[in-house]
C-alpha positions as CSV (number, residue, x, y, z in Angstrom):
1,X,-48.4,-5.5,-52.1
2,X,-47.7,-4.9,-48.5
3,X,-47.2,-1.3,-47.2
4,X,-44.9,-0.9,-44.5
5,X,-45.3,2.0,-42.3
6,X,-42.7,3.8,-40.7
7,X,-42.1,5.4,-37.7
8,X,-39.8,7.7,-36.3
9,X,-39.1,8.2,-32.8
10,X,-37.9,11.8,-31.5
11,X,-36.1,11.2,-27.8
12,X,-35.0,13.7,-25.8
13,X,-32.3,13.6,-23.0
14,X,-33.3,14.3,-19.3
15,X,-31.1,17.1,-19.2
16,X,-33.0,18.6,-22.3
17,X,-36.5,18.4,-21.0
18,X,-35.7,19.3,-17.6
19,X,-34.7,23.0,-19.6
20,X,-38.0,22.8,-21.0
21,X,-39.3,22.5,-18.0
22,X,-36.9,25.1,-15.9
23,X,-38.2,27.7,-18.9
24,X,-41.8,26.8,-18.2
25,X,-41.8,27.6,-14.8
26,X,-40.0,30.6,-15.3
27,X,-42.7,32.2,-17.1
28,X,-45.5,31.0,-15.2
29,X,-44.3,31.2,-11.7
30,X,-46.0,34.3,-11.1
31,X,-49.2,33.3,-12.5
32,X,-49.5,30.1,-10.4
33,X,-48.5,32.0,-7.3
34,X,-51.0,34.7,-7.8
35,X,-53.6,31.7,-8.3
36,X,-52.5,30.4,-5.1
37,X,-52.6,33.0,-2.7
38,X,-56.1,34.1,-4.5
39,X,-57.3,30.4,-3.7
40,X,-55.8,30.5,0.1
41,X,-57.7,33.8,0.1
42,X,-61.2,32.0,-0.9
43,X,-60.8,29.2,1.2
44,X,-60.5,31.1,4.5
45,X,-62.9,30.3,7.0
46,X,-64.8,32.4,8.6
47,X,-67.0,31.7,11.6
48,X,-70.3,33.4,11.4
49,X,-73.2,31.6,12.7
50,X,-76.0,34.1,11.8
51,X,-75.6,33.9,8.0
52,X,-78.6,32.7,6.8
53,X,-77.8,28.9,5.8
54,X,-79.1,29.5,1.7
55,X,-77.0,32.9,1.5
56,X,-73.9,30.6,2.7
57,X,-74.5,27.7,0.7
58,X,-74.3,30.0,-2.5
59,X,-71.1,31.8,-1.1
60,X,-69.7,28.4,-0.7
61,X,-70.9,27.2,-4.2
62,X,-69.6,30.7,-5.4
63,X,-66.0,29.6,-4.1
64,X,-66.3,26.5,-5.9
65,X,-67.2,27.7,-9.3
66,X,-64.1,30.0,-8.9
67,X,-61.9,27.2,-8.1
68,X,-63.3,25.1,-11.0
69,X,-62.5,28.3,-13.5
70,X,-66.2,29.4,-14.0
71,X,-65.7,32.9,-13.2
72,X,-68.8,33.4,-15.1
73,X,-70.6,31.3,-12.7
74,X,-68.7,32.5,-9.7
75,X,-70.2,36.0,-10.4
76,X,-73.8,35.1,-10.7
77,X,-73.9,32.8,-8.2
78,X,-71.8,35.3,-6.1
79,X,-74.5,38.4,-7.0
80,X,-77.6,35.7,-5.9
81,X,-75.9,35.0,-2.7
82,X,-75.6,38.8,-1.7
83,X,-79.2,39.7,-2.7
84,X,-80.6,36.8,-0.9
85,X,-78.3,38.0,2.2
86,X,-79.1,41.4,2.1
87,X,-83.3,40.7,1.3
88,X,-82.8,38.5,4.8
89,X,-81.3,41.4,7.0
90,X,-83.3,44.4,5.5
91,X,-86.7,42.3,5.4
92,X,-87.3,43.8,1.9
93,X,-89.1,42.7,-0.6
94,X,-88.2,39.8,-3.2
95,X,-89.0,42.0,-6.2
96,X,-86.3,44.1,-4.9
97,X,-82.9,44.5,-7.2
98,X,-79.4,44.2,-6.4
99,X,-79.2,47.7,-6.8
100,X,-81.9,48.8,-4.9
101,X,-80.7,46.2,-1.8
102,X,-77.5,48.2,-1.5
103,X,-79.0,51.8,-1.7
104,X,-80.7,50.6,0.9
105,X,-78.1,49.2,2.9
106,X,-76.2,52.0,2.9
107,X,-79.4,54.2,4.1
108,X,-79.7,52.7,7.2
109,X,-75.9,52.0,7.7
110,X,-75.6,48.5,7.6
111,X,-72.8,49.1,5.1
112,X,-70.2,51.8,4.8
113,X,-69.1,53.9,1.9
114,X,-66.2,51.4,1.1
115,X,-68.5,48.2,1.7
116,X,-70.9,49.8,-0.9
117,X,-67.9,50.0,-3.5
118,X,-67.1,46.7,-3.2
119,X,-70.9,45.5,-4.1
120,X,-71.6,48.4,-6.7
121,X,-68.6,46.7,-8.6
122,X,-70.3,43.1,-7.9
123,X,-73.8,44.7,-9.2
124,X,-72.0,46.3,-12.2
125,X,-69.8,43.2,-13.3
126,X,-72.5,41.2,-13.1
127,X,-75.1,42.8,-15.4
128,X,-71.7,43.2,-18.0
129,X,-71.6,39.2,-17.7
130,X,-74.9,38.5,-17.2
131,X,-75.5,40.1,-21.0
132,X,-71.7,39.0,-22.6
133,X,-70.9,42.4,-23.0
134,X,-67.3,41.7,-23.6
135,X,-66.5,45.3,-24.7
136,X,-67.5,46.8,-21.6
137,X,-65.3,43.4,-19.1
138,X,-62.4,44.4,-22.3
139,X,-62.7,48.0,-21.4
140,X,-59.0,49.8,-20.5
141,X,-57.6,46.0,-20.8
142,X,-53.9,45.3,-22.7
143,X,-52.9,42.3,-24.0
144,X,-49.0,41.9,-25.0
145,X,-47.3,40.1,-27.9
146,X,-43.7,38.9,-29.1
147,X,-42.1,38.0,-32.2
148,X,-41.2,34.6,-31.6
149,X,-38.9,32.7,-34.7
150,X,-39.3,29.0,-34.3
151,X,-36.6,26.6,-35.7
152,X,-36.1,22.7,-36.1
153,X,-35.2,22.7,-32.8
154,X,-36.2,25.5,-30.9
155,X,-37.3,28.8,-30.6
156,X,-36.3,32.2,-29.8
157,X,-37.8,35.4,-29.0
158,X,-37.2,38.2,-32.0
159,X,-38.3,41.2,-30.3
160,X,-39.5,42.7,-27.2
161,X,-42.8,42.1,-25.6
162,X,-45.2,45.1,-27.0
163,X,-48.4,46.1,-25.2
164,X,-51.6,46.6,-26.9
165,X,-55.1,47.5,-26.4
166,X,-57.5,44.4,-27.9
167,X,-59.0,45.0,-31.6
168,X,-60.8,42.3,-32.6
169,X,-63.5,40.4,-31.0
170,X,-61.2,37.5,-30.3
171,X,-58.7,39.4,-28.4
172,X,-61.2,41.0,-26.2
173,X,-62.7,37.8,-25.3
174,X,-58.9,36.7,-24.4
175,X,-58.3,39.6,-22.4
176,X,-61.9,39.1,-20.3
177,X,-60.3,35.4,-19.7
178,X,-57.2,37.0,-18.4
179,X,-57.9,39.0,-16.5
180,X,-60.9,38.0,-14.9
181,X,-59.2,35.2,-12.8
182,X,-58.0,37.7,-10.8
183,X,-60.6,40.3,-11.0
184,X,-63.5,38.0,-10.0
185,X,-61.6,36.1,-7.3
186,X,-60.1,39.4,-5.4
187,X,-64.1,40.2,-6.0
188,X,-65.6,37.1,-4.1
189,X,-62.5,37.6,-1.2
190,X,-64.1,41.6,-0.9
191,X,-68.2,40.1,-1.1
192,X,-67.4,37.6,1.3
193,X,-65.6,39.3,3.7
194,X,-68.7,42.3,3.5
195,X,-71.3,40.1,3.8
196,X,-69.3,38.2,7.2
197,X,-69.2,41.7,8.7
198,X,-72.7,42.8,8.4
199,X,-74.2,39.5,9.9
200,X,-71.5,39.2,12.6
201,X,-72.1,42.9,13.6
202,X,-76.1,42.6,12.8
203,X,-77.1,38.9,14.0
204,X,-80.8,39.9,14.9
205,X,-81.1,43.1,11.9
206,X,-83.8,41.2,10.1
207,X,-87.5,42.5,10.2
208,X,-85.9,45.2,12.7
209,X,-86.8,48.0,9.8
210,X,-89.8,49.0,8.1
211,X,-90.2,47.3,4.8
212,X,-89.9,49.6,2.2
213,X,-91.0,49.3,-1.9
C-alpha cells in the first residue's frame, strides 16, 4: 500500500509579515538601543600607555565576553583585571584580595570615595557570581507579566502588564539574565574608566609605597 504524505503550506502576504515585523520592533526598540549605546560605551578607546599590558589584555578580553553575552565571564575576568592593576601600582602582595587592594587604594588616595564605590560594587557582584547566589544578583528585582489569549490567527493582549517580585527559582534566574546586561556592562564602562584614571594620573606609582601585608 503506498502512503502518501501531505503537506500543507501556510503563506503569508508581504504586507502581513511586514506587521509582524513593525510589532516586533516596537517592543524591542528600546532594548536594542540600550544594547547599543552600552556597546558604543565599551568600545571607547582610551589612550593610556602606562597600563600594565596583562591588566589591559583582561579589560579588553573583559569587553569581549560582554559583547559575546557572558556577563558571567565579563565579571570575573573584569574583577582579575582590576586586582592584577591595582597589585602593579600599590606593589602589594599577590596573596592580597580584591578587597584588601581597594582599602588600600583608597588609604593612600589613589582612588576617591566615588572610584571606591564603583569597585566595592565590582568586589561584591563578583563574589555573588563567583558562588551562583542568584537570590542575592535577584535581590529587589521585578519581573512583569501579561495575559496574552492566542487565536488561529493571532494574538492579543488580555490585561495589563503587572509587576512582580520573582518566586521561584526559575524566575530569579530570568530576572539575573535581565537585568544583568545592563548591570554588568554600565559596570565594566565605570571599572574601565577607574582603572584609565589611576594609571594616567599615576604612570610611575608602582613600588613608590611600602609594601604592606
Amino acid at each position: 500500500m503506498e502512503w502518501k504524505r501531505r503537506w500543507t503550506q501556510v503563506v503569508r502576504g508581504e504586507e502581513e509579515c511586514a506587521k509582524v515585523l513593525r510589532n516586533l520592533d516596537e517592543r524591542t526598540l528600546q532594548r536594542r538601543a540600550k544594547r547599543l549605546s552600552m556597546l558604543v560605551q565599551v568600545h571607547a578607546g582610551i589612550d593610556v600607555g602606562h597600563m600594565p599590558s596583562r591588566t589591559d589584555t583582561l579589560l579588553s578580553a573583559a569587553c569581549d565576553c560582554f559583547e559575546d553575552g557572558q556577563y558571567t565571564g565579563c565579571v570575573l575576568t573584569l574583577a582579575t583585571g582590576v586586582e592584577h592593576g591595582l597589585r602593579q601600582i600599590l606593589d602589594a602582595s599577590r596573596n592580597s584580595s580584591l578587597a584588601k587592594l581597594i582599602e588600600k587604594a583608597v588609604s593612600l588616595d589613589v582612588v576617591n570615595s566615588n572610584q571606591a564605590v564603583v569597585l566595592r560594587t565590582l568586589n561584591k557582584y563578583r563574589n555573588n557570581v563567583a558562588h551562583s547566589n542568584i537570590d542575592n544578583l535577584a535581590a529587589g528585582k521585578t519581573l512583569q507579566r501579561q495575559t496574552y489569549v492566542v487565536t488561529q490567527r493571532d494574538g492579543m493582549p488580555d490585561s495589563e502588564w503587572v509587576e512582580f517580585e520573582p518566586e521561584s527559582q526559575i524566575d530569579r534566574e530570568m530576572v539575573v539574565h535581565f537585568s544583568e546586561e545592563y548591570e554588568v556592562g554600565q559596570l565594566l564602562v565605570e571599572v574601565r574608566e577607574v582603572l584609565h584614571d589611576v594609571f594616567d594620573r599615576f604612570p610611575t606609582l608602582a613600588g613608590t609605597f611600602e609594601t604592606g601585608g
